[in-house]
N, C-alpha and C positions, 0 to 999 in steps of 0.2 A: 695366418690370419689374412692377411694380405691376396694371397691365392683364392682362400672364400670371399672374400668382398670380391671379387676379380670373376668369379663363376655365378656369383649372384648378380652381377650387374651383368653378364652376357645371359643369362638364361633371364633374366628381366626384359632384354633387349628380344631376345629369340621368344617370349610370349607375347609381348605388344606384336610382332612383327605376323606372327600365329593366330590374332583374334583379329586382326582386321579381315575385311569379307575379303573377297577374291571379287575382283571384277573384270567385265568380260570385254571384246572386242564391241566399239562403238559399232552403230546401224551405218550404215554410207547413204540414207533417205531421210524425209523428215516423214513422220505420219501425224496426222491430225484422227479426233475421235468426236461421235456424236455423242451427247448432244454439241450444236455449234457454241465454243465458249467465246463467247461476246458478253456486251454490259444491257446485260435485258434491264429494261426499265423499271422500277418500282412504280406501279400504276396508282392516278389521285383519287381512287373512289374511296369514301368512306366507310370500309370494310371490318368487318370484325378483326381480321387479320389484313396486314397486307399482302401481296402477291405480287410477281413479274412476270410479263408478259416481251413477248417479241414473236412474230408470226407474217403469214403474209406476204412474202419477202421478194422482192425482185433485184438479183445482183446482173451487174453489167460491167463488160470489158471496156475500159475507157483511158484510152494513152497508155496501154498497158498495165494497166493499173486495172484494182475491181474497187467498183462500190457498191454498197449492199443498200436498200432500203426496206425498212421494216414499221410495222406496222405501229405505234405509239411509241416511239424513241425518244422522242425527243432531237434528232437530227438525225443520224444518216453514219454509217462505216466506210472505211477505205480500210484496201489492207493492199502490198505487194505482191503478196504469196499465196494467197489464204487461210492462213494461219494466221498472222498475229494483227488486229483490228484496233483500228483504233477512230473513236467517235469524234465528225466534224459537226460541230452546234453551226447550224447555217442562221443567214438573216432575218427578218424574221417576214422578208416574202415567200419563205419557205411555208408549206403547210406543215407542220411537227405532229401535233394533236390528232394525226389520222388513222387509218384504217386501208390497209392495201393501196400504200403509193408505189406506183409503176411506172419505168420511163421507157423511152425510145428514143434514139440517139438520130440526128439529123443534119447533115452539112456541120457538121462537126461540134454539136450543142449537144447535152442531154434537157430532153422536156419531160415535165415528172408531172402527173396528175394523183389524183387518191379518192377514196369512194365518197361520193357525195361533196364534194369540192369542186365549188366553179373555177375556180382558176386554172389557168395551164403556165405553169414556169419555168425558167430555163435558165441554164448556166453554160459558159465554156471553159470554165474555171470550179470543178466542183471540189476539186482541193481546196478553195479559199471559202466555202463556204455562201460565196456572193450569187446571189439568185435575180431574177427580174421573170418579170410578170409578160408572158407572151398572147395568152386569150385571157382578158378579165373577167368572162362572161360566158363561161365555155355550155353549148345549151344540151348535152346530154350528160342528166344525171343521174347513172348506174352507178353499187355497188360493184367493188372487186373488177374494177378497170382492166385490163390492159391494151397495149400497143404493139401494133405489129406493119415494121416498114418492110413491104416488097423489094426485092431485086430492079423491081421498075419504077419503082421512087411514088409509089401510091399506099398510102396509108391506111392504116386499116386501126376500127376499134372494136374492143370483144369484151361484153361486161354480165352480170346476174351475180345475184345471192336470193335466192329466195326459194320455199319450198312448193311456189306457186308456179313463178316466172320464170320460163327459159334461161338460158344464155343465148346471149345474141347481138349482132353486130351490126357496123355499120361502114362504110367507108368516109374518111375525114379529105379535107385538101390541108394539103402536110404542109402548106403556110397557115395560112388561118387558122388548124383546126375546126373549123366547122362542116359539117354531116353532108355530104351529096349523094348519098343514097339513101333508100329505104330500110327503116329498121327490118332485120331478118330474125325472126327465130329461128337456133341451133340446140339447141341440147333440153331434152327436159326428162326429169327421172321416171323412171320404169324399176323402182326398188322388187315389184313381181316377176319381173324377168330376170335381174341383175342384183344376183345377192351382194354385192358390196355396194349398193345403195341403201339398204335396210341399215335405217337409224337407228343404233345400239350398238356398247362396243363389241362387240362380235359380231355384227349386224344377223343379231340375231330376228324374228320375225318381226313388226313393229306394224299396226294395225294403226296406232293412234296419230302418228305424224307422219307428216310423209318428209322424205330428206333435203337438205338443203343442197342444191345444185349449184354451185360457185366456182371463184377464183380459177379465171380465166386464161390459158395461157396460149400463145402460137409460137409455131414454129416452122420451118419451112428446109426439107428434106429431099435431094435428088428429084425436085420437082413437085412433091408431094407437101400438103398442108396437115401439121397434125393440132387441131384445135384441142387444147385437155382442158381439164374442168376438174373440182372434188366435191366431193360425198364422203360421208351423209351431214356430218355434223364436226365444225371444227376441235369438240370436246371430246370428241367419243375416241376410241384406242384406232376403232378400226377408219379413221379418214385416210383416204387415197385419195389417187389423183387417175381420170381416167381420159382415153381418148379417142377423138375420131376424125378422118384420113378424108382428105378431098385434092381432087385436082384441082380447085377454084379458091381464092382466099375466103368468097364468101359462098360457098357451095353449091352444091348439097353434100352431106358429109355423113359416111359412114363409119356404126362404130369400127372398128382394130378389131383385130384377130386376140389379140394382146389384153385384157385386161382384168383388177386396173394395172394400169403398167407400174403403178408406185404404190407402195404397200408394202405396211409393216405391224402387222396388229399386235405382236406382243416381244418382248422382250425388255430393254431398261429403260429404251427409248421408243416408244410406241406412237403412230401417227404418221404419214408422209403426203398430205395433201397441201391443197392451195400453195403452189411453189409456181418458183420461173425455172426455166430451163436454158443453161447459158454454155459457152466455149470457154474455156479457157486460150491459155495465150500459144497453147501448142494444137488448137482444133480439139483437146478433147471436149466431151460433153458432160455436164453435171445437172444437177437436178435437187434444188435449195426449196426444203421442203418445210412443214406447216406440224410439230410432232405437239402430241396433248401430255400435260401434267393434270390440271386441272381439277384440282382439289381445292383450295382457297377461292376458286372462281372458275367457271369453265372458258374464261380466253387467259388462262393462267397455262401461258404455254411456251415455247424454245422452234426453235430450228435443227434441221439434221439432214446431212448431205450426202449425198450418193453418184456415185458415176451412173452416166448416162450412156445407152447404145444403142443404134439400129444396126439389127441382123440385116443379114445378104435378103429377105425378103420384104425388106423396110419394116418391119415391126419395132416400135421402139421399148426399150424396159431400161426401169431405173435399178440397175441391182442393188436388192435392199439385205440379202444374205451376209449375217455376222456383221449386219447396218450400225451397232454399237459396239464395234470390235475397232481397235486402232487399222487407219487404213495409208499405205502410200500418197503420198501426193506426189504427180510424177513429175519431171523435170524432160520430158517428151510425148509424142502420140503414143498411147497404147490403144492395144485391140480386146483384150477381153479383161475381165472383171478379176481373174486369175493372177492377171501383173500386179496386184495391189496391195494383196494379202500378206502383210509381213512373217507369216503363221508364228503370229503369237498367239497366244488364247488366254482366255480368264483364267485365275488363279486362285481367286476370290472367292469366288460362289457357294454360301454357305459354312463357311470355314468357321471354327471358335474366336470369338469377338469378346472382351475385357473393357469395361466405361469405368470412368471415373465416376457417371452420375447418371442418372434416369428419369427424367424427367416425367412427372407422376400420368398416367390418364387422367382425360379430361372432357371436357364434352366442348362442341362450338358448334356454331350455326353460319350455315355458306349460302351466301345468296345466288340461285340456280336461274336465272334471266327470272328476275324478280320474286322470285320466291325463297322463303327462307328453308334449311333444311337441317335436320339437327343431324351431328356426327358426334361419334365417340372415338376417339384420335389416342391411339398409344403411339410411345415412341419407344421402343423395345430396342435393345442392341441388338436383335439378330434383324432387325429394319436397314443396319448399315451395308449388309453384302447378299440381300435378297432378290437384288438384278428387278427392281419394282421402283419407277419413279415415283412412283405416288407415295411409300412409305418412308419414314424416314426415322433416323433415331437424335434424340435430342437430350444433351445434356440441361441440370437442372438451370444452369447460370450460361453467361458467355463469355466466364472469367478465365485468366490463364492458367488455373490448377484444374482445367477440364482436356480429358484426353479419349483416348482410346488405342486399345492393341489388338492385332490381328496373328494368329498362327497358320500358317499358309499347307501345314502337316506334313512337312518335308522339304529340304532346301531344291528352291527352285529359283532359276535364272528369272532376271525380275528386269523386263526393260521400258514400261510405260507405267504411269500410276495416274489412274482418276479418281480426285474428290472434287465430289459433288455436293454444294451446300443448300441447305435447306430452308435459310432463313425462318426457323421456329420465332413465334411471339415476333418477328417483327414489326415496329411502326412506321418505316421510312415510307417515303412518297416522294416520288420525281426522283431527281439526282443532285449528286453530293459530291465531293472530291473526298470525302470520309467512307464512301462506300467501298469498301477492298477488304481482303482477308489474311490474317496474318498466321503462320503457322509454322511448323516443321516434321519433315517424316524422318525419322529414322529405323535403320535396319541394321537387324544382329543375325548371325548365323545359329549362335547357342544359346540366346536371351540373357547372356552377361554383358557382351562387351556389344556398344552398339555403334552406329556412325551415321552422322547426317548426310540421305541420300538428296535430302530438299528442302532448302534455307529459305522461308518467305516470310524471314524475321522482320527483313524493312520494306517490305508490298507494299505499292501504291496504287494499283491496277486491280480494276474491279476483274476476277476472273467466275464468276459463281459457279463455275464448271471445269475446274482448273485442270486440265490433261498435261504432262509432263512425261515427256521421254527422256529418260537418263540421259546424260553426257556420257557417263559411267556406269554400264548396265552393272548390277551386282546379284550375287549367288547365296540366298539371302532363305531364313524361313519367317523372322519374326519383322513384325512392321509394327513402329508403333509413330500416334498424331498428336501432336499435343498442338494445343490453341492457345496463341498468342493476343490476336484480336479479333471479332466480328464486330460487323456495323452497328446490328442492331437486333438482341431477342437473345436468344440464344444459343449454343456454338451446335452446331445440328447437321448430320450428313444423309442424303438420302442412300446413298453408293458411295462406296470408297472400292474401287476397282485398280486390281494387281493384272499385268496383264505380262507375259512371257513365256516362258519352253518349261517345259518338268519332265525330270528322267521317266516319268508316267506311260507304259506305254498305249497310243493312242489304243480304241475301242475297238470291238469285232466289228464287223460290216451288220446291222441288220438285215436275216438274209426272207424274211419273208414277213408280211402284215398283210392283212385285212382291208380293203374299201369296200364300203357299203353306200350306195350313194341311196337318201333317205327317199322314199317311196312317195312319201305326203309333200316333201319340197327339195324338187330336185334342184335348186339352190345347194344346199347342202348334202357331206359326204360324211362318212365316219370314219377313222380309224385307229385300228388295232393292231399293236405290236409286242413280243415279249420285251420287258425295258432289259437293260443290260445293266447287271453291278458296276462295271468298271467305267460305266457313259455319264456325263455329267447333263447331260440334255439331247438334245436330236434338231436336225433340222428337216423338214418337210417340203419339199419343192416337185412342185405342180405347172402342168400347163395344158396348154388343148392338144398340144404335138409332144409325142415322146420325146422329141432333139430339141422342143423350145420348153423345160421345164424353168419360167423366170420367173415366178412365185415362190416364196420362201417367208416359211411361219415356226419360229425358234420356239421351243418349248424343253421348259426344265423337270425331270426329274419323273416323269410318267409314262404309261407305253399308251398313250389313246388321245385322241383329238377329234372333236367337229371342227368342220371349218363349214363356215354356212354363206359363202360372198361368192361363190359359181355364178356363172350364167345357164341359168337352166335349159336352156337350150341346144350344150354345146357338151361333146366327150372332152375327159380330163383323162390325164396320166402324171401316177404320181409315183413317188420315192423318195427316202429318205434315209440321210446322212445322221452317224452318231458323232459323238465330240465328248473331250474331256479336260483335262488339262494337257495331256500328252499331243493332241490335235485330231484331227479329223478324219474320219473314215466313211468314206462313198458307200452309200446305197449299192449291192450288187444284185438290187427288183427291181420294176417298173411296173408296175399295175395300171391298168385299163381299166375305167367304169365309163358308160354311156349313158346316154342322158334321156 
């Protein structure tokens, strides 16, 4: 008897020890993932629903430190790394309530301005929040500000939003702020020459409005001026950000070979306009961009960050390829886009999804710049892994008996997870120290035995975009979420993204497609490919030189695309990469169409 008690407690031991997952060697990097997860504001408009917004954004290197400012916060981000942020509520000579605050840093002060704001303020202390008032009366007042200090200590200012009025500049005396030269016009749209000006998200043809020309930015390159600006419309999928090169701060400026240089019309996170373009603390470059949700509202929108580069012919590009893929953050200078890529890939995409509840369709009306417009909103479970900001799925409550599981359809090495919340039926407005998300994931190999891979049972920390990279990557197929707390409405994800390696092997090369560049507007191109069974999507990467392809438009699950944002005027070469969970395979075509 004694012996059986004795093999039943060692083969009880040797099954616990047999159902825990296998986990893998930690990463030795940290990676961060778009969208940028910071505390987007609950915005005070009287809305059917509420919405969050953050946009706009200008981050700067200061005492080694970044601080970001954005666009209705309520104050303003610091973070050490770039990853982990946390909100300074400034005095209240700060402007909070604004729209495109932007600074430039001077004899060792940052001075911040914002769109239609007479004051100019300034801190040398912006960890403490303490502001003072440096021009009370500041007399140009443009939308979508920015500042730009020369190498020779002369000031420069570059503003517009309008789908009438340029962009355009002026030079300030970098004490006073006030204007010693003549306003210059710079940029005004040409949506008929330059298809990523056409207002619509695919900038598709648009006859009725013409696009809005904004969000101003400089920067100053081996000599060279790159003035950028975006289009068409900060709601639309397709906003970019575009540029043009001078030898003068205030020119004459031609557009770039390049554009637009930032651009990202489709994927989870779509949009990369109105941004600043900044160094980090090792000289590289990035590029804190402007991306649209916008459904409850069209400035119902996030951030999304991208490495920045000039090639050997000073052309600058934001690489925005696998732009919603977990990405390095480096801890030195790198040189190409290639250093970054931890090659993880989605996991997620499309996979069998299990709710505990469904929150019924329903109808609502969204106020469209004063117009109301009626939508019919499901929140379907196959909304949580459809790589689609806009959709989301939404349990009926935002009580703790609400969940959801994921089957990933085969075990797969699992080392980043993003949930992305939705805030369904929310009423908040402004900020709250109650605003945070409580929850937990767990992971089973066999769907018996499971293990918390991510405890955010006692969260205090608004994250609404929460990206997590294992401590403990794990070998894992079953994922399941259970909700602890939300703030407010119901417990709702737009994306729940798995993101790691699978014994999968990567895709065949696509070895041959189709370009048709369209006859009636050579703006746009067409293409055709046979899709592949084993591809979970493709990526498409274009440019006007075979060796500079720095355009990239992700598309899931089809062999064919228009892309209609060319310059009509200009030859493209294009090719494209397959991907799947297994990872990525190069285009081994390159097509030529002429213009």
């Amino acid at each position: 008897m004694k012996n059986l008690i004795l093999f039943a407690a060692v083969a009880a031991f040797f099954c616990r020890c047999d159902s825990r997952l296998e986990t893998l060697p930690a990463a030795t990097y940290q990676t961060v993932c778009n969208p940028f997860n910071i505390s987007y504001m609950f915005q005070q408009q009287g809305l059917p629903q509420q919405y969050r917004e953050g946009a706009d954004p200008t981050v700067v290197l200061f005492g080694d430190e970044y601080y970001a400012f954005v666009s209705h916060s309520g104050g303003y981000f610091h973070s050490t790394d770039l990853i982990n942020w946390d909100l300074i509520v400034p005095n209240s000579v700060f402007p909070t309530g604004v729209f495109a605050p932007t600074t430039v840093v001077i004899d060792g002060e940052i001075y911040l301005i914002a769109s239609q704001v007479r004051q100019v303020v300034k801190t040398a202390d912006p960890k403490s929040g303490v502001w003072e008032v440096a021009n009370p009366n500041f007399k140009i007042i443009i939308s979508d500000p920015a500042l730009f200090l020369d190498d020779d200590g002369r000031l420069y200012y570059y503003g517009g939003c309008s789908n009438v009025e340029p962009v355009r500049g002026y030079e300030l005396d970098p004490k006073t702020f006030e204007p010693i030269s003549e306003e210059i016009p710079f940029i005004y749209g040409h949506p008929k020459e330059y298809g990523w000006e056409e207002k619509t998200d695919y900038n598709l043809p648009n006859d009725s409005i013409a696009p809005h020309i904004e969000g101003a930015w400089m920067n100053k390159y081996n000599g060279k001026y790159y003035l950028q600006y975006a289009a068409p419309g900060t709601e639309l999928k397709s906003y970019n950000d575009g540029v043009y090169v001078s030898d003068k701060p205030l020119g004459p400026y031609t557009l770039a070979e390049h554009n637009p240089f930032s651009y990202k019309p489709e994927g989870f996170t779509c949009g990369a306009g109105h941004s600043s373009t900044f160094q980090d603390r090792y000289g590289n470059y990035w590029h804190i961009a402007t991306s649209s949700i916008s459904v409850r509202h069209p400035f119902e929108r996030r951030l999304s960050l991208f490495p920045l580069f000039f090639d050997g012919d000073g052309e600058m590009y934001a690489y925005t390829g696998f732009g919603d893929y977990p990405m390095i953050l480096p801890d030195r200078k790198i040189n190409a886009p290639e250093e970054l890529f931890p090659d993880w890939m989605l996991l997620s995409y499309g996979k069998k999804v299990e709710v505990s509840s469904i929150l019924p369709e329903y109808k609502t009306e969204t106020e469209v710049f004063g117009t109301m417009v009626k939508q019919i909103r499901n929140c379907e479970p196959r909304n949580i892994n459809d790589e689609e900001i806009r959709t989301w799925w939404s349990a009926e409550t935002g009580g703790s008996d609400e969940w959801f599981f994921m089957d990933l359809d085969g075990l797969s090495d699992i080392y980043a997870l993003q949930i992305n919340f939705a805030d369904e039926g929310s009423t908040l407005k402004g900020r709250s120290d109650s605003i945070f998300y409580r929850y937990t994931i767990e992971a089973s190999a066999d769907k018996k035995h499971w293990e918390t891979v991510v405890d955010r049972s006692n969260n205090t920390v608004d994250m609404p975009h929460d990206y997590i990279q294992l401590p403990r990557p794990v070998k894992a197929r079953y994922l399941r979420v259970k909700n602890i707390y939300c703030p407010s409405g119901k417990f709702s994800v737009s994306d729940f993204r798995v993101f790691g390696k699978s014994d999968k092997a990567a895709p065949k090369p696509v070895q041959s497609f189709t370009v048709e560049r369209d006859a009636a507007d050579r703006r746009t191109v067409h293409l055709k490919w046979d899709a592949l069974p084993e591809a979970t999507g493709y990526n498409i990467r274009f440019g006007t030189r075979a060796d500079k392809l720095y355009h990239n438009y992700i598309v899931y699950r089809t062999g064919k695309l228009s892309i209609h944002s060319l310059n009509a005027g200009k030859d493209y070469f294009f090719s494209i990469d397959a991907f799947n969970e297994g990872g990525i395979t190069k285009g081994t075509a390159t097509a030529l169409v002429r213009y």
